[in-house]
C-alpha positions in Angstrom: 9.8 32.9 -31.9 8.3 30.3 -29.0 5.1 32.3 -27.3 6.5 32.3 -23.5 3.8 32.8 -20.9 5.2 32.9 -17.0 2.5 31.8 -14.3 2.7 31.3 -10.7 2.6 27.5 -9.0 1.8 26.3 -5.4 5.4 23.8 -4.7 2.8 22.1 -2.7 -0.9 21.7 -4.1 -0.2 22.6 -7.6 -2.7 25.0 -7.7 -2.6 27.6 -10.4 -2.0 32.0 -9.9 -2.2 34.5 -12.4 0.5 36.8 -9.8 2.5 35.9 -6.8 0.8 36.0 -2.9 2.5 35.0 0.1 -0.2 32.1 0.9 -1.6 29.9 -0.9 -5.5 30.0 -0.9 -5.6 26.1 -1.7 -3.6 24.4 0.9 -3.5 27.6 3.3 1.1 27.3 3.0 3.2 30.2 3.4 5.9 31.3 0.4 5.2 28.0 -1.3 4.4 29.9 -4.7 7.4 30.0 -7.1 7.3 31.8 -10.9 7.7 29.3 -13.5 8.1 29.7 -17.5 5.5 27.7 -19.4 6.6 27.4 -23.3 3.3 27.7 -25.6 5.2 25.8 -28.3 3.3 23.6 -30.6 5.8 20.5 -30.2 5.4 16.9 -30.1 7.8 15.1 -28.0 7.1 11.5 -28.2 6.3 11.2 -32.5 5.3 7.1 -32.8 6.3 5.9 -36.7 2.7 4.1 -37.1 0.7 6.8 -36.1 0.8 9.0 -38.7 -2.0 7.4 -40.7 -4.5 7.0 -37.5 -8.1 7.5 -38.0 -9.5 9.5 -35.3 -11.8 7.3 -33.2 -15.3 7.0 -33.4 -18.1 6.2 -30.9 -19.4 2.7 -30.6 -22.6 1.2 -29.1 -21.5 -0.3 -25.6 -22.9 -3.6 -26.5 -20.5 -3.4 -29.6 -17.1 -2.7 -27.8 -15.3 -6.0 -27.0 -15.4 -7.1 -23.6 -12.2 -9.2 -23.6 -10.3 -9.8 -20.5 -7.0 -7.3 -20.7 -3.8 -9.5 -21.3 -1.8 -9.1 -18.2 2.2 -9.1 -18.4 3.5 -11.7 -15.5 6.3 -9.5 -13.2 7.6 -13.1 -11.9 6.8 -11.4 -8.4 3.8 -12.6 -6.8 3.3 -10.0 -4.3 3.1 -7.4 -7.3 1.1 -9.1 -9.6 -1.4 -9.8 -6.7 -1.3 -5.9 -6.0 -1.5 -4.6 -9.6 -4.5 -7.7 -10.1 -2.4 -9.9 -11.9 0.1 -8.1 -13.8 1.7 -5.5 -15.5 -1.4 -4.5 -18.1 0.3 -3.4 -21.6 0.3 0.6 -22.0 -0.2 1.4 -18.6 1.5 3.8 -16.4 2.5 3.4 -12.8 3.6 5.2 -10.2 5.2 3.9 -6.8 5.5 6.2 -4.0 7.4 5.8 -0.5 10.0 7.0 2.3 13.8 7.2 1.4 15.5 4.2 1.3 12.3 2.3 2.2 13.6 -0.1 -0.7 11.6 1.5 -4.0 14.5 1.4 -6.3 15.2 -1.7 -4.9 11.9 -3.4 -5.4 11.9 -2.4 -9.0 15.5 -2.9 -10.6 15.1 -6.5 -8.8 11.7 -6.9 -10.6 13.5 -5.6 -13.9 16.4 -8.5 -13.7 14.3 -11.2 -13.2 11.4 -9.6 -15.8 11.3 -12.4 -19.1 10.5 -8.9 -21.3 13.5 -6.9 -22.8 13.9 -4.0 -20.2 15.0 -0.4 -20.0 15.7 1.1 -16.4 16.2 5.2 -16.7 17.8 6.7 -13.6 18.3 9.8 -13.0 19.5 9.9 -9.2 22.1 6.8 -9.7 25.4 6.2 -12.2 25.3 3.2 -13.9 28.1 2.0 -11.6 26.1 2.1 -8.6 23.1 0.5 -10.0 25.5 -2.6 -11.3 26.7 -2.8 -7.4 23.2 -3.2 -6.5 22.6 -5.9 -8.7 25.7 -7.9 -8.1 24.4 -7.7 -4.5 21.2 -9.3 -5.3 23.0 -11.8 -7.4 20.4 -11.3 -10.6 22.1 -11.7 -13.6 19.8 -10.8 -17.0 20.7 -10.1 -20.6 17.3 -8.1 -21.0 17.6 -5.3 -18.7 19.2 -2.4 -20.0 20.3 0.5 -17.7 20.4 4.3 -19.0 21.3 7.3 -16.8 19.5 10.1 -18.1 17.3 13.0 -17.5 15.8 14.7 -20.6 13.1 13.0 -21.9 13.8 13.8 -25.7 17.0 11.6 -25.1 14.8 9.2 -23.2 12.7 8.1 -26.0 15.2 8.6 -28.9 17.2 5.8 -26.4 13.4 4.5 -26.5 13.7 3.8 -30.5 17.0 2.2 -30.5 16.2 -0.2 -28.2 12.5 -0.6 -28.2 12.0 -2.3 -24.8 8.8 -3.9 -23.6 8.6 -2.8 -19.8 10.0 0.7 -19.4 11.2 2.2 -15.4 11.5 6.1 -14.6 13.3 6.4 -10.9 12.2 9.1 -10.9 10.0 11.5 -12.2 10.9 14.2 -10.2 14.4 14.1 -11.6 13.6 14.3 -15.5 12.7 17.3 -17.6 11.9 18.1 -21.5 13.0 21.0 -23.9 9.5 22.5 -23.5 9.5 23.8 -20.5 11.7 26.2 -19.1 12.2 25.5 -15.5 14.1 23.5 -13.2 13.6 19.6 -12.9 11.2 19.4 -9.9 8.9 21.8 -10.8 5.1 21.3 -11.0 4.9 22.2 -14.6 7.7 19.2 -15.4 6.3 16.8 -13.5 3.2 17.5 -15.0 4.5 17.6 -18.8 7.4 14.7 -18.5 4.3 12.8 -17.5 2.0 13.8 -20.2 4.9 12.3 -22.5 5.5 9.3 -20.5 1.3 8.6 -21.3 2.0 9.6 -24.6 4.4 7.5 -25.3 2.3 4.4 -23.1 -0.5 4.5 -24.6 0.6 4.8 -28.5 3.2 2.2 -28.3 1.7 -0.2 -25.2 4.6 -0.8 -23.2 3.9 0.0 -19.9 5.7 2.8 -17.8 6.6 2.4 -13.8 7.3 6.0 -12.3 9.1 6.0 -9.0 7.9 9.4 -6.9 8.8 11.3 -3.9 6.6 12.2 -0.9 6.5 14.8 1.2 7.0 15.1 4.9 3.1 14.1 5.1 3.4 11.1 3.4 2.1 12.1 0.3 3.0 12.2 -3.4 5.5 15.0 -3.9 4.0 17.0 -7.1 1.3 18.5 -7.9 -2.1 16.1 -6.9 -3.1 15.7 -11.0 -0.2 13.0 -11.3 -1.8 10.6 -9.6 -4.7 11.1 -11.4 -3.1 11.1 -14.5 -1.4 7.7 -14.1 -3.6 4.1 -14.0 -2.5 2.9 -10.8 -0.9 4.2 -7.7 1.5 2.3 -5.3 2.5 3.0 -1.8 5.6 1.0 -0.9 5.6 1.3 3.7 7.2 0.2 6.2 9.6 1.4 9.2 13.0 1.0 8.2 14.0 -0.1 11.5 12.0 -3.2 11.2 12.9 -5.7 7.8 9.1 -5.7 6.8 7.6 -3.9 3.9 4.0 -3.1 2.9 3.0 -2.8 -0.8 -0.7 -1.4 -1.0 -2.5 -0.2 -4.0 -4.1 3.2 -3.3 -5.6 4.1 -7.0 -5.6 1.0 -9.6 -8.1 1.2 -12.3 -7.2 -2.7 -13.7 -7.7 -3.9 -10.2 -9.0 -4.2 -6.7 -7.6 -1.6 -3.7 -7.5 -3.8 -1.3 -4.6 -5.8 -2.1 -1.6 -5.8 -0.1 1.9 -7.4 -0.7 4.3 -8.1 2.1 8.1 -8.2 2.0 11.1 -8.8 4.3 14.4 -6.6 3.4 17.7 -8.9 3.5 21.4 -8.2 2.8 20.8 -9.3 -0.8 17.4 -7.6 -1.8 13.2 -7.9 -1.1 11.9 -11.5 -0.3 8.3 -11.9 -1.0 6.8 -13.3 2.3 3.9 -16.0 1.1 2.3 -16.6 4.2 2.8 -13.2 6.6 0.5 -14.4 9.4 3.9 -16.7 10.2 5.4 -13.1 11.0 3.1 -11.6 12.7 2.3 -14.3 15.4 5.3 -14.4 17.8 6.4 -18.1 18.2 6.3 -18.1 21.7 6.3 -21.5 24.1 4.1 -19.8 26.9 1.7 -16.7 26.1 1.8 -14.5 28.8 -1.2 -12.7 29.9 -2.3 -10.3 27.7 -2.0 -11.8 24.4 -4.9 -12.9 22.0 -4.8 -13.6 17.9 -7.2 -12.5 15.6 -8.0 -13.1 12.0 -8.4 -10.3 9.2 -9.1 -9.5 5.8 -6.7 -7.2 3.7 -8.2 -7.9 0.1 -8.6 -11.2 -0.6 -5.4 -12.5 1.9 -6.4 -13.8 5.6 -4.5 -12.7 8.6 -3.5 -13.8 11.6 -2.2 -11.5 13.8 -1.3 -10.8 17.6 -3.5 -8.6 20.0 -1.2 -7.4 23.1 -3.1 -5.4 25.7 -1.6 -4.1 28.9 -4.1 -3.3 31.8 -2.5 -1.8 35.1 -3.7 1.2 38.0 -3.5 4.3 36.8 -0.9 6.3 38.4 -2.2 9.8 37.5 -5.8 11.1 38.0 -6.4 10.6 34.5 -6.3 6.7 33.0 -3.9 6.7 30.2 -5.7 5.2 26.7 -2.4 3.9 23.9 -3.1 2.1 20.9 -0.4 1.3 18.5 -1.9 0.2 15.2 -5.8 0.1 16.4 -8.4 3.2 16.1 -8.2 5.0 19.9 -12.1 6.0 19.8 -12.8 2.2 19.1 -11.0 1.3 22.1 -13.0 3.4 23.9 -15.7 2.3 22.4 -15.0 -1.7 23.8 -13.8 -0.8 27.3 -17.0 1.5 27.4 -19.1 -1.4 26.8 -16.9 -4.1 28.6 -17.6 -1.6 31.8 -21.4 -1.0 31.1 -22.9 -4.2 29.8 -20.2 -6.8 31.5 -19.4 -5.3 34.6 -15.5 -4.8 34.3 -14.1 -1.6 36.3 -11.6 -0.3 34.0 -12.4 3.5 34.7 -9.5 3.9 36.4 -7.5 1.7 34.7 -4.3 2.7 32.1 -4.9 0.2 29.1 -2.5 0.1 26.5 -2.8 -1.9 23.0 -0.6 -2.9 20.5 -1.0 -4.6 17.2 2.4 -6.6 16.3 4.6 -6.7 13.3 4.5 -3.0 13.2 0.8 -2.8 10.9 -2.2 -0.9 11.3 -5.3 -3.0 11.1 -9.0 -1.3 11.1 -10.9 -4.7 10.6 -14.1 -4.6 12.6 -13.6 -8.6 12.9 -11.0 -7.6 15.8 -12.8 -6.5 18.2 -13.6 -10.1 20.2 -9.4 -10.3 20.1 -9.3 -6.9 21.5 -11.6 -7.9 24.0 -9.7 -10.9 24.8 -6.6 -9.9 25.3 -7.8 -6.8 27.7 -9.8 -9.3 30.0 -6.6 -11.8 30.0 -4.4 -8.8 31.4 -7.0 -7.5 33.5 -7.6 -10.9 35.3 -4.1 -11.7 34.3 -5.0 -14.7 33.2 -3.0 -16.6 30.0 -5.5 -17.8 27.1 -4.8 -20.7 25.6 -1.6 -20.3 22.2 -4.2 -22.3 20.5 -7.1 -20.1 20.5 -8.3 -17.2 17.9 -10.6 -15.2 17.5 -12.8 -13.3 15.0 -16.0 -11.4 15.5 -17.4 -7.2 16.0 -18.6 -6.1 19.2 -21.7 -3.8 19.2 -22.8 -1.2 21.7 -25.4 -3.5 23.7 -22.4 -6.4 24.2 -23.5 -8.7 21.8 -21.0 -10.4 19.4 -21.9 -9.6 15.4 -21.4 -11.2 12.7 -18.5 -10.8 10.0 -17.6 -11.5 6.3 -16.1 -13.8 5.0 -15.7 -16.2 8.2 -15.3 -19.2 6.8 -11.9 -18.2 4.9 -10.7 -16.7 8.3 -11.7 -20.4 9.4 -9.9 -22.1 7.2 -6.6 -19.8 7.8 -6.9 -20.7 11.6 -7.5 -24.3 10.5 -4.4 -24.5 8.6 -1.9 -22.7 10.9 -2.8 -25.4 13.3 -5.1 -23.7 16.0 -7.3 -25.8 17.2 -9.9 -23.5 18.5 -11.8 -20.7 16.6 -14.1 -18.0 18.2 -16.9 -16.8 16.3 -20.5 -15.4 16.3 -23.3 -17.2 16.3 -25.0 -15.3 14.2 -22.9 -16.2 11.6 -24.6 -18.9 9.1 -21.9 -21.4 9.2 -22.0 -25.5 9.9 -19.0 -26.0 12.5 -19.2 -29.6 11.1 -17.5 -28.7 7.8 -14.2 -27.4 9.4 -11.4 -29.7 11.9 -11.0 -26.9 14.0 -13.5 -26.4 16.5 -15.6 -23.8 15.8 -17.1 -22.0 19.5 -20.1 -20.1 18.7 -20.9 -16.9 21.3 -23.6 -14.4 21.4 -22.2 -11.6 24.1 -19.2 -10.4 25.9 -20.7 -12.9 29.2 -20.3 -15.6 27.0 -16.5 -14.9 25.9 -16.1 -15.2 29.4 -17.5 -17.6 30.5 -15.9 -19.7 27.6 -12.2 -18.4 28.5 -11.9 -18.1 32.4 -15.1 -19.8 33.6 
């Protein structure tokens, strides 16, 4: 007979409880802790056929472990690959998180038509049927991809040894379950184990895994928090499905950089990677208005352009109304604090409102002379030239700092044809090297002075 121990799980934290409360102590929710039937059984789900003669492993010397670069698997998408660092890595296991119907399934069973590898697409939330409409609407056509509607893992990977396919997709993980564990797909303690098997399997065999997961009403990863550490790199697909762009970022990715970030547009007939985004995010506009300023950024390694819009007007209330869509509020604070103190503006008792375009949120220190900018231009209502950008920090005493990286921010101003770059001259840069021309400033009074004076 199987040794069957019942425990109590937190539906939200995953924390562990020898007995039922009312609240959890962890996350401080109320009647989020459900009884769930763990199975003690000493079973192997995933058995691999070369294993069985595997010498356990034995510590090396560091200098003696090989230091060869990991062969990377091409995904034929270049947003991914420039996300997950240059590939799909053989045996690892990824997991790609977002809103309903954001576009996560798909992302992927678009990736898995045009993938060169022999793949195997489980779903467990879509018949076969549906998935082949979806396809026949993207108009891929592939002889590798395979497409299996199941839930159970065992049949998974006995599916797994018929077919032996090199790339293998879960959507999702949430909806599968094993014979070990007795309770309902869902449930922390599956999430947890289906996972554990998925690894397994990864690991033994090297094909990698891509898990598709839920998120909460917060935005997180539905499940218990050990999944994402479990897995080798985490994904966050964004976006507002009222606008057609799409945000890939890599939150956890131990083959790669963090920074990254892909950007797509969602059409009748799938995801189209968008090569250069700062086309999207400038509006294409005769005659700026008033208001307006564009300033370059840094997500990862990619340069930005993007639009500043700033609104200044009286303030009808007592109280001067502060709005920022896509920019940190205290950091606007911050700038019309030191645009009143050090250069003399009155916007006390002035509303200001700020927006960031294309529906992103930007934190890049480097924005702060655009900011600046494109407040001074509404408050003097005044239009600054289409052809100018800007990029630079703005410290407490009204001086203009220095950023990273300028001279890539140069050359992406330089070759979406603005002919004028704002920078600080405190960065060490030769304007000489670059066509555009390169405007050095020290403070705010300088700005100024270059824009309206």
């Amino acid at each position: 007979m199987a040794k069957l121990k019942t425990s109590f799980y937190c539906q939200n934290c995953g924390t562990n409880f020898s007995k039922w409360l009312g609240q959890c102590t962890s996350c401080k929710q109320w009647n989020t802790i459900a009884e769930e039937v763990i199975q003690k059984e000493e079973k192997q789900a995933w058995r691999s056929q070369s294993n069985t003669t595997l010498k356990a492993p034995k510590p090396l010397r560091i200098k003696e472990i090989s230091a060869n670069e990991e062969i990377r698997m091409n995904t034929t998408d270049n947003e991914l690959n420039r996300v997950l660092g240059g590939g799909l890595v053989p045996g690892s296991l990824t997991l790609l998180g977002g809103e309903p119907g954001i576009g996560k399934s798909t992302l992927l069973l678009q990736i898995s038509l045009k993938l060169p590898y022999k793949t195997l697409y489980v779903s467990g939330e879509e018949s076969q049927k549906q998935i082949k409409m979806r396809a026949e609407r993207m108009a891929h056509q592939s002889e590798n991809c395979f497409i299996l509607t199941e839930t159970k893992t065992q049949n998974i990977f006995r599916q797994i040894e018929e077919i032996e396919p090199e790339v293998v997709i879960i959507d999702s993980i949430q909806t599968l379950q094993t014979d070990y564990i007795e309770s309902s797909a869902g449930s922390i303690s599956q999430i947890r184990e289906c996972t554990a098997e998925l690894i397994k399997f990864a690991k033994e065999t090297n094909v990698p895994v891509i898990l598709i997961g839920h998120i909460t009403k917060d935005g997180t990863i539905a499940g218990p928090k050990i999944l994402e550490h479990m897995v080798d790199t985490v994904l966050q697909f964004e976006g507002d499905r009222n606008h057609v762009y799409r945000i890939l970022r890599s939150l956890k990715n131990r083959f790669g950089s963090t920074a990254e970030l892909g950007i797509y547009e969602m059409q009748g007939n799938g995801l189209r990677e968008v090569a250069n985004p700062s086309e999207i995010l400038i509006s294409n506009k005769d005659n700026y208005l008033s208001g307006t300023a564009i300033a370059t950024t840094l997500e990862g390694m990619r340069p930005l352009l993007i639009e500043i819009q700033a609104l200044v007007s009286s303030a009808v209330y007592g109280t001067p109304q502060r709005s920022t869509t896509g920019y940190n509020l205290k950091r606007l604070n911050m700038i019309l604090a030191v645009l009143e103190k050090r250069a003399g503006f009155r916007l006390g008792a002035k509303d200001v409102f700020l927006n960031i375009t294309g529906g992103i949120t930007v934190d890049d220190p480097a924005i702060d002379l655009a900011v600046v900018a494109a407040i001074l231009s509404s408050n003097e209502d005044l239009t600054i030239d289409k052809d100018f950008c800007f990029a630079g920090e703005v410290g407490l005493t009204g001086e203009i700092r220095p950023v990273n990286r300028v001279e890539q921010r140069i050359q992406e101003a330089e070759k979406l044809g603005f002919s004028t770059i704002f920078v600080s001259k405190h960065n060490k840069i030769s304007p000489k090297d670059f066509k555009i021309d390169v405007r050095l400033v020290a403070k705010i009074e300088d700005l100024v002075s270059e824009l309206f004076g």
